[in-house]
N, C-alpha and C positions, 0 to 999 in steps of 0.2 A: 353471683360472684363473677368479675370478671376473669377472662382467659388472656395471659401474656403472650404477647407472639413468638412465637418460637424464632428463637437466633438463627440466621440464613445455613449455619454452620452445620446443622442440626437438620435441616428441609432437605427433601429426596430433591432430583432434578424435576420433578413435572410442580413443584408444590415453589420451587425458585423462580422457573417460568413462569407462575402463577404471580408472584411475587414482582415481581420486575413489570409485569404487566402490558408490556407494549404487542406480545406475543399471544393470541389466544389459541392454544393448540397444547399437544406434548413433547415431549423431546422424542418422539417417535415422528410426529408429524413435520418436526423440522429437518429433521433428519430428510425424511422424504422428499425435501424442496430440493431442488437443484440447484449447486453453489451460487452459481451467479446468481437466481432469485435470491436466494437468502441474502448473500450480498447487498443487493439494491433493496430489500425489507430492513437488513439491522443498520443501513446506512440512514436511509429515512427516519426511522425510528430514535436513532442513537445517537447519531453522526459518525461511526465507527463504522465501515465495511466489513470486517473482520467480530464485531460484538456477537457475540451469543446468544440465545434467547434467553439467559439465565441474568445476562447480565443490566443492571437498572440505566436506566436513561437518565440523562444524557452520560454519554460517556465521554471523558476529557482525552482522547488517544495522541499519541504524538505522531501515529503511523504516516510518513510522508502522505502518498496516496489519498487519506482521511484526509489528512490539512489542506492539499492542495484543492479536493472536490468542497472543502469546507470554505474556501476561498481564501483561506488563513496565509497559504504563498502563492505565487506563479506558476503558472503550469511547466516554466522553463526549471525549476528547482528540479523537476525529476532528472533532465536531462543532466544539471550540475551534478545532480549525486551520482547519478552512474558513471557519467565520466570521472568523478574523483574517484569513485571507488572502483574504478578500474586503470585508475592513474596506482594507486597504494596498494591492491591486491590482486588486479588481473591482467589482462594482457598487454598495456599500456606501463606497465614496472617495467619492462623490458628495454625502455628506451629513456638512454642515458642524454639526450638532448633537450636541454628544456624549450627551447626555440621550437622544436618539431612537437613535441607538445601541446604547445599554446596553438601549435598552427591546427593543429588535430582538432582540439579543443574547441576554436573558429570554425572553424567547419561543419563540424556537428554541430554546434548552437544554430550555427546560420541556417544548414538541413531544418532541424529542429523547426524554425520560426517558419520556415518557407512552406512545408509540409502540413503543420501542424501535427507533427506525429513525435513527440517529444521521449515517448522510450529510444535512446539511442539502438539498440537490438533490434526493434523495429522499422527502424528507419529504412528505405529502400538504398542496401548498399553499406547500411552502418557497419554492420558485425561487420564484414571487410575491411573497411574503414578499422578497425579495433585490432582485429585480429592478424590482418595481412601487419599491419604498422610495430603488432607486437613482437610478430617474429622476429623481423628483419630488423628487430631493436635497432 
């Protein structure tokens, strides 16, 4: 007689890792990797940075970071996102100009390209850039 496979629902975690397969080891042994390795294993593995050993390959993620190493956008998309979402929720709500904005905005993209260091926070001078500009709204 055959044996049905047990629903993942139902599988301890060493028995899901098993399942998923990309991973040979336990959830003890993953544990032990150090993030960034495990990073660059369930990146390879998944396409997902962030994937878990538990979880089956490929994985469809939307994580910016995932898309952009996936080649799916431009490495410049990181920089738009932070800066919008530092336009709507962080230092950069503070200024009621949209002129000085967009010039802000310029700026850092053009960093961005020049450097090739596209986290604005990173950027040599960014957070400055963000934070000085957010005060002084």
């Amino acid at each position: 007689m055959k044996q049905s496979k047990k629903d993942r629902s139902e599988m301890t975690t060493n028995e899901r890792i098993a399942d998923a397969g990309w991973f040979h080891g336990t959830d003890a042994d993953w544990k032990a990797i150090p993030i960034a390795e495990r990073d660059e294993l369930s990146f390879a593995a998944t396409g997902c940075c962030v994937a878990y050993a538990t979880w089956p390959a490929p994985v469809d993620c939307s994580h910016l970071k995932c898309r952009i190493r996936r080649g799916e956008l431009p490495k410049i998309a990181e920089t738009n996102a932070t800066l919008r979402s530092e336009y709507y929720n962080g230092w950069l709500r503070f200024i009621e100009d949209r002129k000085r904005v967009a010039a802000i905005f310029r700026a850092v993209r053009k960093a961005a390209k020049e450097t090739k260091i596209y986290d604005p926070w990173k950027l040599p001078g960014g957070w400055q850039v963000m934070v000085y500009a957010g005060v002084q709204g």
